[in-house]
N, C-alpha and C positions, 0 to 999 in steps of 0.2 A: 783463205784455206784452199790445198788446192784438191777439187774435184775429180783427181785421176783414181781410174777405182780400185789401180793397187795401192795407191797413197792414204784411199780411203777406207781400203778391209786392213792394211796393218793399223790404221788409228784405229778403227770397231776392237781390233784385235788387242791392243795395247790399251783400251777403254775394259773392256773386261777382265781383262786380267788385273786392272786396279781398284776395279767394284768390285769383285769377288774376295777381294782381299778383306774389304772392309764390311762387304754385303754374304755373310759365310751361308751354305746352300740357299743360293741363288741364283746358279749360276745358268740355268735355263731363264727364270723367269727374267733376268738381265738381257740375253740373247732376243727374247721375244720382244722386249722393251724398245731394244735395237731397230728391231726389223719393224715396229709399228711408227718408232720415232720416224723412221726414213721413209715410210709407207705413208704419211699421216693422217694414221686412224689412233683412235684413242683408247686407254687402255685401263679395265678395271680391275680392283685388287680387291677379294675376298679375304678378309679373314681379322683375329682377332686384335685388338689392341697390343701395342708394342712387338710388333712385327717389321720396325723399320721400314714401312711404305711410304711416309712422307718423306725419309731420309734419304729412301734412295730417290724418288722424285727429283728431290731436291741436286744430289749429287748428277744426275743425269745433266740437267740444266745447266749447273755450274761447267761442263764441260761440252758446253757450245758457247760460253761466256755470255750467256747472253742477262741483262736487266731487267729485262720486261718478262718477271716472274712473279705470279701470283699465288697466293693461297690461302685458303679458308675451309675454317670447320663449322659445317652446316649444321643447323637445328632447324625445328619447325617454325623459329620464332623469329630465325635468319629473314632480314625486307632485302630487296632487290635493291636499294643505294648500297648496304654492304658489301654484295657481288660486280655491279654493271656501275655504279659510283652515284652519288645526288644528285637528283635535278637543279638543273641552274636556275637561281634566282631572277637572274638576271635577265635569258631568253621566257623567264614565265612570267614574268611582269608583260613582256610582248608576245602574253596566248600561244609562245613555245615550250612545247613538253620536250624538254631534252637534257640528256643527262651530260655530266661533267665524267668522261669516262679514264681520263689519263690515270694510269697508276691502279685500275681495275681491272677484272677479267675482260673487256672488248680491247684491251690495249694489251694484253700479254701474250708473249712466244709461247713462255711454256707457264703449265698451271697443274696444281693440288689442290682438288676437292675432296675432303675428307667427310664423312656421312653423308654421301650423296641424295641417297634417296629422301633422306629428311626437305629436303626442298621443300616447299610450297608453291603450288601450282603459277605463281607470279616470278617467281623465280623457274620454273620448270618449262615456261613457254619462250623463255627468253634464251635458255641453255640448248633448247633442240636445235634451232638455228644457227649458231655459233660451233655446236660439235658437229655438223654434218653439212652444211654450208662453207662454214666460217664466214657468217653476216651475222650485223645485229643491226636490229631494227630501233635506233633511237630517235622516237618521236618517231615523224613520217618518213625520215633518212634513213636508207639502206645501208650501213656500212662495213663495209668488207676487216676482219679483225685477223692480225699478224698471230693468229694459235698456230702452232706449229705441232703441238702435241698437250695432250692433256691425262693425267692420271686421276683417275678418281679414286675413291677407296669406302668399302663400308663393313662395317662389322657382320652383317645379316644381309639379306635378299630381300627387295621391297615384297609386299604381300601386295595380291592382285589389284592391282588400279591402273585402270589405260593410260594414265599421263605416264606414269612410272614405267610402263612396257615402253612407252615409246621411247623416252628416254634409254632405259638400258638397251634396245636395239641398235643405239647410238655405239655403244662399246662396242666392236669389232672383237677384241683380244680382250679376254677375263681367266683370271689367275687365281684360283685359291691360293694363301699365304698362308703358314705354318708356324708352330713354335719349332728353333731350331729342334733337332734329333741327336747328334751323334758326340758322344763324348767330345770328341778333340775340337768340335766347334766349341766347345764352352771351354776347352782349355784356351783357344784363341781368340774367344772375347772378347779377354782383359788384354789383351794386347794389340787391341786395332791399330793401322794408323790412325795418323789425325794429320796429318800435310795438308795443305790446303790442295784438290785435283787440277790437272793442269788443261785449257783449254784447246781442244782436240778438235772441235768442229765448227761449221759456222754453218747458220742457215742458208749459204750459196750450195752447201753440200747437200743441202735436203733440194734446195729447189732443183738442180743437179740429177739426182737421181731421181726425183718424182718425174720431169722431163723426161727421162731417157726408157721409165717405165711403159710410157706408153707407145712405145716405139717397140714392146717385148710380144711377142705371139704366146699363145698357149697351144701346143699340138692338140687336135680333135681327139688323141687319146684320153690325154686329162680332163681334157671336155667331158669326156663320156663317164670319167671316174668319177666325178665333180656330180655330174647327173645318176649314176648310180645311188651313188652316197647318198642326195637327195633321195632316192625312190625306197631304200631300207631305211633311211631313219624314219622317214613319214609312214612304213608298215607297222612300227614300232612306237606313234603317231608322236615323234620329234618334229615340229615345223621350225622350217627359218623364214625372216622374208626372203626375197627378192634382194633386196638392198645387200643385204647379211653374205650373200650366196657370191654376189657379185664383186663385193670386196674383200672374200676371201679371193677370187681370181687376181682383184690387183694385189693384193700382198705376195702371191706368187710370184707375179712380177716386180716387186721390190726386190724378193730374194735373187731373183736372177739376172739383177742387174749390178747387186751387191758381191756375187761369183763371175760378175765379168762375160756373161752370155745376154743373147738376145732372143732366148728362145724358152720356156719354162723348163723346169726337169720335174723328175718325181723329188728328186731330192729339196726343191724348191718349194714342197708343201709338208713337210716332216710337222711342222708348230699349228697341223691344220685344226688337230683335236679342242687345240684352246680357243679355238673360236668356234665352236658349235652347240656347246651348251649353254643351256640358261639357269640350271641348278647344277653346283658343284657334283651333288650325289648324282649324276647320269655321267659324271666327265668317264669314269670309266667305263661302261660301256658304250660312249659313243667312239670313247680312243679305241677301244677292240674293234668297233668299227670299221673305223675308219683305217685300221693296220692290217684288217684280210685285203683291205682294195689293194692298202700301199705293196703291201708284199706280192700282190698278183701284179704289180706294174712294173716293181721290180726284178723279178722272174723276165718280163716283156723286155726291160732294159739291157738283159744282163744274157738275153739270148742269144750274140753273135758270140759270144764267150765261152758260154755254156749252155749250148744248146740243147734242154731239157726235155723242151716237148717232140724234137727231133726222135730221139734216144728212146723214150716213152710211146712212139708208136711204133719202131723198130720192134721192143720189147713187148710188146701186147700183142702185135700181129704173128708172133709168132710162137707165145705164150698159146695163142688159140691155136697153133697146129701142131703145138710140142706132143698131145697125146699118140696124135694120128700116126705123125712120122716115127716117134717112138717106136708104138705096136708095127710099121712097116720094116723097121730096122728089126725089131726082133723078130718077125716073121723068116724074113731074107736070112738070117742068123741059123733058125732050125729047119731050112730047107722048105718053110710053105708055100705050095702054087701060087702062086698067083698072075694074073691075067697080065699079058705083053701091057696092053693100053694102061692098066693102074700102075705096071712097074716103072713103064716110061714116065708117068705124072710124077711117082713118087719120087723118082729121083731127079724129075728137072726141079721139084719143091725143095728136097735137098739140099741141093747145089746154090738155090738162090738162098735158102736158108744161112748155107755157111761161109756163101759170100756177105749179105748183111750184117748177121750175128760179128763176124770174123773185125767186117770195117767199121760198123758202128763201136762195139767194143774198145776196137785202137786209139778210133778217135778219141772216146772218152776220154781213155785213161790218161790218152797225153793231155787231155783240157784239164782234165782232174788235178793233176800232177801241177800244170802252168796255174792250176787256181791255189792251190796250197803254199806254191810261191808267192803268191800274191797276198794272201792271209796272212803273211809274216809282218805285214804294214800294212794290214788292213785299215787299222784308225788314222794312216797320211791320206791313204786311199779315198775314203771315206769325206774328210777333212777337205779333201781337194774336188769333191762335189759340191760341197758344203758350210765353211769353214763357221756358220755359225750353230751348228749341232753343237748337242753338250753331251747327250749321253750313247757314248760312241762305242759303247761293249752291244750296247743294245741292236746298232747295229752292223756289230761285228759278228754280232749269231746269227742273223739273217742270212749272212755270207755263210757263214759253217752247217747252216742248215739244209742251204740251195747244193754244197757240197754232198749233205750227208744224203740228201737225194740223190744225186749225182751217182753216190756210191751204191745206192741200192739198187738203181739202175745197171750199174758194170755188174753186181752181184748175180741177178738175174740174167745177164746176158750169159756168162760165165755156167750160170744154173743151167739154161735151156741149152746152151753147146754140151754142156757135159751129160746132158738126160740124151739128148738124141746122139751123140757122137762116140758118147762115153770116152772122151778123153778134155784135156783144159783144151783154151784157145791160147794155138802159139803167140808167145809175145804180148801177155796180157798180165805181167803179175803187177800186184801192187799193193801200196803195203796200207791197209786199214784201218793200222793202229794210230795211225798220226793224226 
């Protein structure tokens, strides 16, 4: 396969578009799948029975062709020769404990674990090493295991047991799963394909991009958003480890090697929500979260464009002198004394007044203007940050939003020239309706 990364965001590209066909709203949880397949961190699926989580597992795999696929549905009653394979007879007759592992979980790419936390702890000591290593320890032998990525899946949330925390710290990316929702998915159903999927990737492509990740920086910006985020959710006493914190940063770096940069963006942590909870019922408040950071980073990214905070001190600093110079204008109006020294102040404050007001205003309006052009393709826009976003209205309001600031900023500039001037600013009309 070849590893060039536009060769390899139109295969991602033409990979989802044929799971979505067969996988109906799903078309995020498929995108995150992506980004963890090629990140390889592993990924957990909440939610209830016949939700297609093993299926799509399974389709994911099929389109890296690869064999060495495993999977099993765990109970409590599950022994570890069913997961890791039998001990050999043969080495235990010569006082070695060592399993026959070919054709079991230490031998496979990719794997489905279904009722995860059912494990038993003999089973549970043997799975931490292999998702967060990738070793297994057979007998006194270290050995390193070809997982490339792993799905689990469980109906419920384990209840409190350290073995079981430590485990789920293991999953990086967790997903509630759903019954589908919307009429026209159950009109299309009954008319899945059933093609067999065509083989799109090869594990040179992960080893590929996992290489080239770490050759990505993360700007001290997002550094500091990353350490924010930490400092509110722990107010709100959300903790993560260390581990947890840490590969969310590399999966940033997945995304932004998947967009063909060597640098993070904001846009490269959009799927950052799905990895911060540990109970689905906090997911939304930790996404509200975690979307006042993204939207303040956004604002930061989007300032040589529209420059916001610029326009916003214009407009304040002179919001605080709109009273003064008012009452001066209208004094000067019915003839009031006033003293040589304040009249000279007042009018060199004027003058600088409706020189700022005047330029600040133009600029806007033509940003304003080049930004509404821009809004007309705002989801290629978008797209071309990002191309694995799904839900792209979402943040197309962002953009309409940072506008409709935008606007309320020329409103007021337009306010404070008309309060002290009492006339419009030449050369500022625009139209609000659009």
């Amino acid at each position: 396969m070849n590893a060039n990364p536009t060769t390899l965001q139109g295969n991602i590209e033409r990979a989802i578009q044929l799971l979505e066909q067969r996988f109906l709203e799903r078309g995020e949880l498929i995108r995150l799948l992506f980004l963890g397949i090629m990140g390889g961190e592993n990924a957990l699926l909440i939610g209830p029975p016949g939700t297609a989580k093993s299926q799509l597992a399974r389709a994911l795999s099929q389109m890296f062709g690869t064999e060495h696929w495993f999977e099993y549905l765990l109970t409590r009653f599950t022994t570890p020769d069913e997961i890791f394979g039998p001990v050999s007879l043969t080495q235990l007759k010569q006082d070695q404990y060592v399993r026959k592992t070919e054709g079991y979980l230490p031998t496979a790419e990719f794997a489905f674990l279904d009722e995860i936390f059912k494990a038993n702890s003999a089973i549970l000591n043997s799975l931490l090493s292999i998702l967060n290593e990738r070793v297994f320890f057979n007998g006194r032998e270290k050995e390193a295991v070809p997982l490339f990525f792993l799905i689990a899946a469980s109906n419920e949330l384990p209840d409190e047991n350290e073995q079981l925390a430590a485990l789920y710290d293991r999953f990086l990316i967790r997903y509630q799963v759903t019954y589908l929702k919307h009429a026209s998915s159950y009109e299309s159903m009954f008319q899945l394909p059933t093609e067999p999927l065509p083989v799109l990737f090869s594990p040179e492509d992960l080893k590929h991009v996992q290489q080239r990740t770490v050759q990505v920086t993360i700007p001290e910006a997002l550094i500091y958003l990353l350490y924010r985020l930490k400092q509110d959710m722990e107010e709100k006493e959300y903790d993560l480890s260390d581990r947890r914190w840490r590969k969310i940063g590399s999966i940033w770096k997945t995304s932004a090697v998947l967009n063909g940069r060597e640098t993070v963006s904001i846009w490269d942590t959009v799927y950052t929500p799905h990895m911060l909870w540990d109970d689905p019922e906090d997911g939304a408040i930790l996404h509200e979260l975690f979307d006042r950071h993204f939207t303040e980073a956004l604002k930061a990214e989007v300032r040589n464009e529209l420059p916001l905070d610029r326009y916003e001190q214009v407009t304040q600093r002179w919001i605080e002198q709109e009273s003064e110079l008012h009452a001066f204008q209208f004094k000067k109006e019915v003839g009031a004394k006033l003293g040589q020294e304040a009249t000279e102040r007042y009018r060199s404050m004027l003058e600088q007044c409706r020189a700022e007001v005047e330029e600040a205003a133009r600029a806007l309006r033509t940003q304003l203007q080049q930004w509404q052009q821009a809004e007309q393709d705002i989801t290629g826009y978008i797209l071309g940050k990002n191309f694995l976003i799904h839900n792209l209205q979402k943040y197309a309001v962002k953009y309409s939003h940072l506008r409709i600031e935008g606007e309320r900023l020329l409103q007021m500039l337009q306010g404070i020239y008309r309060t002290i001037f009492d006339r419009e600013i030449p050369g500022v009309e625009y139209d609000y309706t659009l």
